[in-house]
N, C-alpha and C positions, 0 to 999 in steps of 0.2 A: 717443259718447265713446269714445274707442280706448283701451283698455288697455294696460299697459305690457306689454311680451314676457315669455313665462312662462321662468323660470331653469331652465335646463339643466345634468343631474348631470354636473359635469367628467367629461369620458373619459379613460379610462386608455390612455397611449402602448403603442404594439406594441410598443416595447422593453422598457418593462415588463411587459408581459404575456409577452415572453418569456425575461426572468429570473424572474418567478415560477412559468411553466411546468418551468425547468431546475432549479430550488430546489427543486419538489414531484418532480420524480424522483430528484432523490437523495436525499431523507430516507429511505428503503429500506434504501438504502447505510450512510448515519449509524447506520441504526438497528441495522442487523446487528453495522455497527463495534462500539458501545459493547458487545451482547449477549456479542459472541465475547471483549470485551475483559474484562469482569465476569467470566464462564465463568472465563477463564483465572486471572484473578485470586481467584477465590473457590477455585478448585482449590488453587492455591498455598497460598494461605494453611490448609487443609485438611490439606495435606503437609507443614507445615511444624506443625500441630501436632501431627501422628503421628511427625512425627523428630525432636520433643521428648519424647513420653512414650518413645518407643524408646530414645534417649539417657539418658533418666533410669533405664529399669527396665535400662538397661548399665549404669551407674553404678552403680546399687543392686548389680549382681550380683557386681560386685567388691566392692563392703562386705561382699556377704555369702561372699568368699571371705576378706578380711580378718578377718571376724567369725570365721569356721573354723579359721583359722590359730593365731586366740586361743584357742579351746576345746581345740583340738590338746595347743596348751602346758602348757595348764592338765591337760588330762588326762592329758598326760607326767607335770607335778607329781602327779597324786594317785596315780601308779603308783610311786614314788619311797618306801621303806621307808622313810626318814629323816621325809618330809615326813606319813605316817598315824600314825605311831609319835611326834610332833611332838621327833623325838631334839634332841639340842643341835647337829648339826652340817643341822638342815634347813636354817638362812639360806645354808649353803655351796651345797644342794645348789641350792635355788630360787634363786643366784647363775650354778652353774653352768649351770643353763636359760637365764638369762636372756640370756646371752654367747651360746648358741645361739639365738636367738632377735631378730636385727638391728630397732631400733625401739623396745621397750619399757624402759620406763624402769627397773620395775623389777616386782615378784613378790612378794605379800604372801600370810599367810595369818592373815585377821581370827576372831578365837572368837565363840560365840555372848556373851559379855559385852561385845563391842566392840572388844577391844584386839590390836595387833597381834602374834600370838605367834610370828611366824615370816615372815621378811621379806629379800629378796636385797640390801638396801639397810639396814646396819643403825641409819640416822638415822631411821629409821619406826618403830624401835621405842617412840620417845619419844612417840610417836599416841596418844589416846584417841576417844573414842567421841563427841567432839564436833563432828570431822573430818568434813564431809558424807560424804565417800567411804567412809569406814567402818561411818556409820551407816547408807549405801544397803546395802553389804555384807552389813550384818545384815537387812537387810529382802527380800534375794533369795532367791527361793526356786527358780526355774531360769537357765542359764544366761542373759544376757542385756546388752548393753551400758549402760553409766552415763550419763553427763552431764559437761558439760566439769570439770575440776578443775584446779585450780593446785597445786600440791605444794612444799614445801620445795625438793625433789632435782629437780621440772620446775616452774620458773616460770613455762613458755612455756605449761605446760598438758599438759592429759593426757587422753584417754580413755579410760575404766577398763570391764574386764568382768570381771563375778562369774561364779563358780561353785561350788557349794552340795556340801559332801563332809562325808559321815563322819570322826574320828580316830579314833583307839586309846586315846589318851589323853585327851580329850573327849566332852560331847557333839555336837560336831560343828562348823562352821563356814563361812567362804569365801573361798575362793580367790581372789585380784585379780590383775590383769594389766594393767598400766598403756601402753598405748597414746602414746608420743611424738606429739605435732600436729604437731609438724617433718617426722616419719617421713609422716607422712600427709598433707603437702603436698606432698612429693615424690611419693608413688606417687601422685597427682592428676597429677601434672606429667608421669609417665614415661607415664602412660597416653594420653596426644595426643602422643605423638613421631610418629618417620615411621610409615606404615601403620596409625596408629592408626583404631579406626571410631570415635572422638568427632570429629565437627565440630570443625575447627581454629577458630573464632571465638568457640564456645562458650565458656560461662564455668562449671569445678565447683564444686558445695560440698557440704559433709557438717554436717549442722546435727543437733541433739540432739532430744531429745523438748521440753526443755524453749526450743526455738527459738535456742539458742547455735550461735555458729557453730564448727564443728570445726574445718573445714578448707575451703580455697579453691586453685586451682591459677592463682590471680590474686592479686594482693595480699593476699596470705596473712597476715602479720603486721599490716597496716594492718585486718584485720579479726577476726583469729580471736577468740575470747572474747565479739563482741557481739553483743547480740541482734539477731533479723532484725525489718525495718521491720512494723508491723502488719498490713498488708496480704498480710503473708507465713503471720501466727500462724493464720489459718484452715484452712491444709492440712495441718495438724502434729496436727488432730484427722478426718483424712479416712482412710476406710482402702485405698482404691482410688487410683492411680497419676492424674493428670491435669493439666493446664496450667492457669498464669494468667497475667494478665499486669499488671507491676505497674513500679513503680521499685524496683529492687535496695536490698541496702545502702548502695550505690557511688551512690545516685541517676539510675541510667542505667536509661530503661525497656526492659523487655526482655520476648519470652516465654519462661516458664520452665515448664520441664516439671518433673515430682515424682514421686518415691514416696514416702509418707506413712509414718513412724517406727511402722510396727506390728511386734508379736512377731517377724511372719517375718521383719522384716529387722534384728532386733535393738537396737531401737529409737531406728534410727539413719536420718533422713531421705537420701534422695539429690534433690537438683539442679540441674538443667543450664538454665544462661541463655545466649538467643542476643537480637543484636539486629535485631529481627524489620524495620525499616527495611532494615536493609543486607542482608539475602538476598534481600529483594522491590525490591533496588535494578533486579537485570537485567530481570526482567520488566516492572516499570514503564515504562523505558528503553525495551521493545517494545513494548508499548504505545502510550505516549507518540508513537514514532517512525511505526507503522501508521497514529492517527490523522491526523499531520500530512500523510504521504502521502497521506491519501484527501482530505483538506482541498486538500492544493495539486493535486491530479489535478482535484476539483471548481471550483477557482476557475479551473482554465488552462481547462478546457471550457468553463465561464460566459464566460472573455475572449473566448473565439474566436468565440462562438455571438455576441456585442454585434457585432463585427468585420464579421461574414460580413451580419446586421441592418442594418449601416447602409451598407453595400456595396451589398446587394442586395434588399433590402427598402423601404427607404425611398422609390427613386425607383419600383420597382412599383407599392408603395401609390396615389402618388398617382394612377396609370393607373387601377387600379380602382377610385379616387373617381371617378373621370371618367365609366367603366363604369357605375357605379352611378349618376349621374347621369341618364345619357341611359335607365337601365334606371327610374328616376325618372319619367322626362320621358314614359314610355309607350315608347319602342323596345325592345320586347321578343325582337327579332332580334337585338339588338347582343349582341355575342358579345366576353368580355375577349380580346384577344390573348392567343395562346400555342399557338396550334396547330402554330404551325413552332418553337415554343421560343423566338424573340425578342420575343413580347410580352410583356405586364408579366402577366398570368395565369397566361403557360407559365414567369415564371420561377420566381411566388409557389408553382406548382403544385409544380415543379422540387423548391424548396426547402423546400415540406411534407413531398413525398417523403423529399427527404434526410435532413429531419429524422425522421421516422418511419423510417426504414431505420436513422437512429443509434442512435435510441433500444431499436428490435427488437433491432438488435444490441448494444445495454447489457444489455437485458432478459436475451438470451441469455447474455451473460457472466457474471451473477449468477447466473442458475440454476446456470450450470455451475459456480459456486465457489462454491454453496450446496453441491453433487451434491457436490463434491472434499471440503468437511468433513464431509458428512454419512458419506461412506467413513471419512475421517480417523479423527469418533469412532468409528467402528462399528470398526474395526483395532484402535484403540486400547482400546475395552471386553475386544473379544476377549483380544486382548494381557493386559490384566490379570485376565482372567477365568482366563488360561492359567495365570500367574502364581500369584494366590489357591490353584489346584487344588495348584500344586504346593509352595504354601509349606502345604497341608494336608497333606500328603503327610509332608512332612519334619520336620511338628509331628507326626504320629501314630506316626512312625520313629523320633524322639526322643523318645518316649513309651513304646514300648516297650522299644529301650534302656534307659532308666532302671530301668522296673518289672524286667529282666533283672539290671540293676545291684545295684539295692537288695535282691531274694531272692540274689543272690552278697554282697551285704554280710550280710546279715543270717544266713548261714551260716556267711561266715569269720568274725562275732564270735560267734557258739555256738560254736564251734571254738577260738578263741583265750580266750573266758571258763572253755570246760571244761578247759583249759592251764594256764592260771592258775592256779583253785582247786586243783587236782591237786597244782602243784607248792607253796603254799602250807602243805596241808593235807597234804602227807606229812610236810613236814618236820616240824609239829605231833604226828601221831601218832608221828615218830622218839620225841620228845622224848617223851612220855606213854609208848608202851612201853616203851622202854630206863627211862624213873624207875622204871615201876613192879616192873619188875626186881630195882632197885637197892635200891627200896622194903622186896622181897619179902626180899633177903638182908637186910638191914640192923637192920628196924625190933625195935623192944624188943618190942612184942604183940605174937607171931606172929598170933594168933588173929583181931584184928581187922583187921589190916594184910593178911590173906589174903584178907581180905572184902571189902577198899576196894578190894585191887586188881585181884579179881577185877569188881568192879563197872565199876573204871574200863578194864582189859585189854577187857571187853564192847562199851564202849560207844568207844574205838578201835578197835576191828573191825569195826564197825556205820561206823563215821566212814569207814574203809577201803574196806569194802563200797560207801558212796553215792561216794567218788570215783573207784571203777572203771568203776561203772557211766555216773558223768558224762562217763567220759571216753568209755566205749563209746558214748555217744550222741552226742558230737563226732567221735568217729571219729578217736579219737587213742590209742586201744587196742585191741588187737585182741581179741575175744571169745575165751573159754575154753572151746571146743566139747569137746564129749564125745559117746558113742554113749548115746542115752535111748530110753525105752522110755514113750512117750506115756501111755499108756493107765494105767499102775502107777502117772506122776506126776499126772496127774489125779484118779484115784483119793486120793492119801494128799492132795492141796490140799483135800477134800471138807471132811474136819474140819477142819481150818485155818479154812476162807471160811464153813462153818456158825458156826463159834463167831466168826469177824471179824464178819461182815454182820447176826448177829443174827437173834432167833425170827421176823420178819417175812418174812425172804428165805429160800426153799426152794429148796435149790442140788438141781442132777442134773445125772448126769454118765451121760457119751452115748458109750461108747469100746468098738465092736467086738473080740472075743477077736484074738488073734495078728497086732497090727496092725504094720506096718512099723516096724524103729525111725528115730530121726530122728537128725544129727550138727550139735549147738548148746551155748552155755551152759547150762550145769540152770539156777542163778543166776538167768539173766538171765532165763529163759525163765518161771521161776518168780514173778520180780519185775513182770514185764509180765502175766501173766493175774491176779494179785493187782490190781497196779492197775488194769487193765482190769474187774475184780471191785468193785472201790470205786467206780469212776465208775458201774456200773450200777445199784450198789446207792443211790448218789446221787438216779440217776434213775428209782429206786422209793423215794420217801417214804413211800407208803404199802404198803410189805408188796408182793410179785410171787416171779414164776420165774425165779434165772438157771441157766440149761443150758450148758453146757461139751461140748463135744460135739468129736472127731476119725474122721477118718473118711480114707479110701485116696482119690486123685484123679490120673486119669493124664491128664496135659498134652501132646496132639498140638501137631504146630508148624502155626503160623496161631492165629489169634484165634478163641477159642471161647465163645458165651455159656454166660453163669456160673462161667468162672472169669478169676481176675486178671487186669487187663491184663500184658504184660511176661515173664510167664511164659515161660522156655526151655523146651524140649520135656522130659520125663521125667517119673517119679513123685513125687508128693507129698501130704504129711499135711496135711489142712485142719482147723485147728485154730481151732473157732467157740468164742468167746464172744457168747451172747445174753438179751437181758432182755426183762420185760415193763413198762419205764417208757414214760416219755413221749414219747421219739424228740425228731430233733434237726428244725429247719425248713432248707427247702434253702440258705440263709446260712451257717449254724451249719456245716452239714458240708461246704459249701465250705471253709471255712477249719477244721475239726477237727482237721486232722493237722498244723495250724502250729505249729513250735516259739512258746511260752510266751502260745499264743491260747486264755482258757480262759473259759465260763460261770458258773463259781462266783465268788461274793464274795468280798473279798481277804481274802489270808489261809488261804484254804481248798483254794485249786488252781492251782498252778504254771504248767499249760498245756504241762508236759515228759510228760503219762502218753501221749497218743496218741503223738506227735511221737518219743518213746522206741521206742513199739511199733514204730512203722513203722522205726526205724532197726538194730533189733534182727531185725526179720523181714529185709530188705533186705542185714543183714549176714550173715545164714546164709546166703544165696544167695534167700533167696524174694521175696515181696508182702505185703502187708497189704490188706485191701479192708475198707470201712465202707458197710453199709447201715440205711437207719433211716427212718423214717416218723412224723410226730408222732402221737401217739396210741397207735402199735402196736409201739413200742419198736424195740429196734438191735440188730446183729447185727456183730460184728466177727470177721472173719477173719483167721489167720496162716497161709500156705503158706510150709510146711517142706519141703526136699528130703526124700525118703525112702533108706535106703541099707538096701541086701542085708546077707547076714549074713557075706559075704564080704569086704563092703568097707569093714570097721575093723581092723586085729586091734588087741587089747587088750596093748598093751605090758606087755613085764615089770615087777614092781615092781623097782624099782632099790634095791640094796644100800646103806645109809648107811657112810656109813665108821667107822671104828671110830675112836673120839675117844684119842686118845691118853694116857696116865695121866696124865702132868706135862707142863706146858705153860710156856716160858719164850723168851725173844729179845726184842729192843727194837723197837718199832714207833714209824714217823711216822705221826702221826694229824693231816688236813688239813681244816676243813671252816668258814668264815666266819661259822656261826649257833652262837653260844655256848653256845647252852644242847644241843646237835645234839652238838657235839664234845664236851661237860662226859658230858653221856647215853653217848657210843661208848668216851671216857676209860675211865669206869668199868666198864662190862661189859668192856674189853679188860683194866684190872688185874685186878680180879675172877678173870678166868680165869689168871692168873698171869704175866701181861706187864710189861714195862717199857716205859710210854707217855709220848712227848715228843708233845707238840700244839703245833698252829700255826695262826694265824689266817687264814693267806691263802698263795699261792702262794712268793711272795716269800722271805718268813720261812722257810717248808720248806726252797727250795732253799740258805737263808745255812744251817740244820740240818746239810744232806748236807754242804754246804762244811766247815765246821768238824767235825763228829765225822761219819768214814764208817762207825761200825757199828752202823748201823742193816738189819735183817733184814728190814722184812715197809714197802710204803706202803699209805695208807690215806686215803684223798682223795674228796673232795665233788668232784662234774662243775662244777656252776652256779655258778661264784666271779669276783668282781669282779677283775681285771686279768688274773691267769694263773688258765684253766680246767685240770680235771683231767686231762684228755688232756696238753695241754700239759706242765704238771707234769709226766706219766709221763715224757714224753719229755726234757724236760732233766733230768729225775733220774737217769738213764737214761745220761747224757751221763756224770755223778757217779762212779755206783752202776752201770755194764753189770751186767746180769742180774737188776737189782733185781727181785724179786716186788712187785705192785700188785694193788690191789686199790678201782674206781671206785664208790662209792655216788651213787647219786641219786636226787631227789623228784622230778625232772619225768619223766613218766612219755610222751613224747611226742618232736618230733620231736629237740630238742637231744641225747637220748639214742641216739635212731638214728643220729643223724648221728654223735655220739662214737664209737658203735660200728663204724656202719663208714671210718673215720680209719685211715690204718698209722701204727701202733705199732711198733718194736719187739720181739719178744717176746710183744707182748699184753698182756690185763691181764683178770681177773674183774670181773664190774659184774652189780651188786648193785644192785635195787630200793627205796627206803626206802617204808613203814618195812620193817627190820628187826629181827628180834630179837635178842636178844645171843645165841641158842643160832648159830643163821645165821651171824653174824659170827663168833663163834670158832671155828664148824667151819669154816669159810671157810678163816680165817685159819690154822689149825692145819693144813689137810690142804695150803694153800700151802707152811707152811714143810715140812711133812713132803716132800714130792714136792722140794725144793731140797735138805732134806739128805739 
């Protein structure tokens, strides 16, 4: 029985076999495309959310220049006499700030009961403490920005910032400073003009702690006052800068970069939205376009290769079926043509070749545009490697900077605080010693009125005393050098620091016979080893040795160990303070000689005793040097110049003049603090004057205008419209030859600089305070020398 023929797996045609042979070579191809194309694209989108947080912590930086501006203002207000004193014309004064001040609405100043007692808008006075704004007010305790607010006077809205200040007349209160949202759409808006570094597509915003929207430099109006979408409220509790990506207010998704409403930036969020489609538009577009060329480069190869297939393939083929046939049949000699190239073997051979020579050379063109990117990234790591070095660079340069910046601020505001008090606090002591004068003649008890006033005459002299000295430590007075004699003042401070420090601390004193003398304040000099006396004695709670010790020290030029760096060549007096406490750890005397950097609990140490000494040693011409070991206690040195016995002479004492018996003429008396001029009034009738006073420059000069006989002026420097100089001079204009005579409490540069002004003629100037002896010999040996 014959079986039926067994089935045969269909063959696959050679054309197909050589489309799936040109398919599997270019998957390679396909497959680098996509990689290089992902690469690029995962980069992007990488840089695109490092020039969102960039943008946002730009954003933030100008909030926090805007935030500055605001504390600026406010702390112009609290320097403002009208506004600490809370007088009746403060709402003028916090008006007339606020005119300075383009933006804000307006200038409040809330009490600690809530209510608005002092206000540049006076429709706020009718506020009580139910006012969210007032009530945040009373609940700040440093400066710091509010939350959106709607106001009578801004219905568009406001952004309010406190700050927390002492009065005169209170217990204290805070300051508001109300923020226009209009104002602050604009500066959104000016900040992407031309040359701006914000992305021009970007979208800003300024949103609250409490997620309200501040401000937008996009549809500002159509959104300010509301809250941001929930998918927003999660970053408004984050304290580090970062991106999400979400739908806006506006419902347009976008990624937005942020910095998050902490302290430092004043609780006021920054950011920036871009629409993350449209920047990855170009890229995409490259992509996109790469692949389809590799796509149509692979399909025209595929065409050509089917082409050249049924050209010259096909009729081969069927020769070497034939071939194979008779190789079948047992002719093992038959040979396919193609020896000479026109058989059907030589063409099939032909055509293997070619195609392996195509493909060798595909092969090679890949490697070689593998090789070309693998340089590419490798240029391009470097490049940013180059890059990163040197944006280290310029973060470490701007780090320095700063730290230079901030010890030059933190100077010039010791400097301008010991300015301040100075001129404050003389005018204080004018007024307390000229009463207590007035006290001394006046009062019905001589007996106990001699006693009050001696108490209080003491304790303005003492008052006097610390503001020389503060100012000697800003470096706004020049020290009171004298020739001293080391060793004699050591000596008599012995009692002094036994009976100060108490039976635990056993002072000695270390001070070689016929020791140099030295040219400094006694004063100061005395007030720096006292308190450098107290801090050791701090640092012996339990009982020790402090030693005081002066000794000869001659400073060759070049750097010598053990003694001060700095030192100029010559002789000098090393004048050691040392104890047996505890010593300081290498942190601590890092930072020891910083003004107002101290170890004691509040209350108890200033952080002004080293910071003083060094400015005191430094001002005589010397150093100061601090060493100290925990355990083994500290050792502080002052190098004083030393001076020959040739190189002071002791000036004559100078003759006082002889006060004249009877005293009379008419005096203009000028000076803006009423209770200053009421005090000068009286010691000038007293001594038997005829005194017209005036409040201010102005008034003086309508005086000389209407009655010209007046003998003698008398005039405050530091006065609101026309200063004293000034005065001199158009009085001057009046009165040619008029005698003057300039008082003032600012003990610093305003007075140098009056003084050296051309005048005229000249003028006396006089320090406050002064006594009423002072001013009437003044005044008396002036008019004497005119008649």
């Amino acid at each position: 029985m014959t079986g039926a023929p067994s089935r045969r797996p269909a063959s696959m045609r050679l054309s197909t076999r050589l489309v799936l042979i040109i398919a599997t070579s270019l998957l390679p191809v396909f497959a680098m495309q996509l990689a290089i194309a992902w690469s690029q694209w995962s980069e992007r989108k990488a840089q695109l959310g490092g020039l969102a947080i960039q943008q946002a912590q730009l954003l933030a930086g100008n909030l926090d220049g805007i935030a500055q501006g605001a504390r600026i203002l406010l702390g112009a207000a609290t320097e403002s006499e009208a506004v600490r004193q809370l007088a009746p014309d403060c709402g003028e004064q916090l008006a007339r700030l606020r005119r300075h001040a383009p933006g804000y609405a307006f200038i409040a100043f809330i009490d600690r009961s809530g209510h608005v007692a002092c206000a540049s808008d006076n429709n706020l006075a009718h506020l009580d403490a139910e006012a969210d704004w007032v009530a945040a007010a009373r609940r700040a305790q440093t400066f710091r920005a509010g939350q959106h607010t709607v106001t009578a006077n801004a219905p568009e809205g406001v952004l309010p910032f406190y700050l927390p200040v002492e009065t005169a007349r209170s217990a204290g209160g805070t300051l508001v400073a109300a923020l226009e949202l209009g104002w602050l759409e604009q500066a959104l808006q000016r900040m992407k003009r031309d040359n701006s570094p914000f992305v021009g597509a970007s979208i800003l915003s300024l949103v609250d702690s409490d997620g309200t929207v501040l401000a937008r430099d996009v549809r500002h109006a159509e959104f300010v006052g509301q809250r941001v979408p929930p998918a927003a409220l999660p970053l408004l509790q984050e304290q580090r800068p970062g991106t999400i990506r979400m739908a806006g207010i506006d419902g347009v998704d976008r990624l937005v970069g942020y910095v998050p409403p902490t302290p430092a930036h004043s609780g006021v969020a920054a950011l920036v939205g871009f629409d993350e489609q449209a920047l990855l538009f170009d890229i995409r577009r490259a992509l996109l376009r790469g692949l389809l060329i590799t796509l149509g480069g692979s399909m025209l190869a595929l065409g050509m290769t089917l082409l050249v297939a049924r050209r010259f393939i096909a009729r081969p083929t069927e020769a070497l079926l034939a071939a194979a046939r008779r190789w079948r049949a047992g002719d093992l000699m038959a040979r396919a043509p193609g020896a000479d190239g026109r058989s059907e073997f030589g063409q099939l051979a032909g055509a293997f070749n070619a195609m392996a020579a195509a493909l060798q050379q595909r092969e090679d063109e890949l490697r070689q545009h593998a090789q070309s990117l693998e340089r590419h990234v490798t240029d391009r790591t470097r490049a940013l490697q180059d890059s990163h070095a040197r944006l280290e660079a310029e973060i470490q340069e701007r780090r320095n900077t700063e730290a230079a910046l901030l010890q030059a601020q933190k100077l010039q505001a010791v400097g301008q605080l010991a300015g301040g008090i100075a001129h404050d606090f003389n005018n204080v002591l004018q007024a307390v010693l000229g009463g207590v004068a007035l006290i001394a003649r006046r009062a019905g008890d001589p007996a106990a009125v001699a006693r009050l006033t001696g108490m209080v005459e003491e304790a303005a002299k003492r008052g006097q005393s610390i503001t020389r000295r503060l100012l000697a430590f800003s470096r706004r007075e020049e020290l009171r050098a004298d020739r001293l004699d080391v060793g004699a003042l050591l000596v008599g401070l012995r009692e002094v620091l036994a009976a100060t420090l108490g039976a635990r601390i056993r002072v000695e004193i270390e001070a070689p016979a016929a020791l140099p003398a030295v040219f400094a304040d006694r004063g100061q000099l005395e007030t720096v080893l006292v308190n450098l006396a107290t801090n050791a004695r701090d640092a012996m709670e339990n009982g020790g040795r402090l030693t005081l010790s002066a000794r000869p020290v001659d400073a060759p030029s070049g750097r010598q160990e053990g003694l001060a760096p700095g030192l100029a060549p010559g002789r000098y007096i090393q004048l050691t303070v040392a104890d047996t406490g505890i010593g300081m750890s290498a942190e601590t005397l890092a930072r020891a000689g910083e003004p107002f950097f101290t170890t004691k609990p509040v209350g108890r140490g200033t952080g002004l005793g080293l910071a003083m000494a060094r400015s005191f040693a430094e001002g005589s011409g010397g150093r100061m040097t601090i060493e100290s070991h925990v355990g083994q206690g500290t050792r502080i040195s002052l190098w004083l110049p030393a001076i020959g016995e040739e190189a002071v002479a002791k000036p004559a004492p100078a003759s006082r003049p002889a006060r004249p018996a009877a005293r009379s003429g008419r005096i203009l008396l000028v000076d803006d603090e009423p209770v200053v001029r009421e005090v000068l009034a009286g010691q000038l009738a007293d001594a038997g004057y005829q005194v017209t006073d005036a409040a201010d420059g102005a008034a003086a000069l309508d005086w000389l205008a209407r009655e010209p006989g007046f003998d003698l002026l008398v005039s405050d420097l530091a006065m609101e419209g026309i200063d004293g100089v000034t005065l001199i001079r158009e009085a001057r204009k009046l009165r040619p030859g008029l005698p003057a005579i300039l008082v003032t409490g600012y003990a610093g540069d305003a007075a140098a600089l009056a003084v050296g002004q051309e005048v005229d003629g000249g003028f006396t100037l006089l320090r406050k305070p002064v006594t009423g002896s002072q001013l009437t010999d003044q005044v008396a040996a002036l008019m004497a020398a005119v008649g």
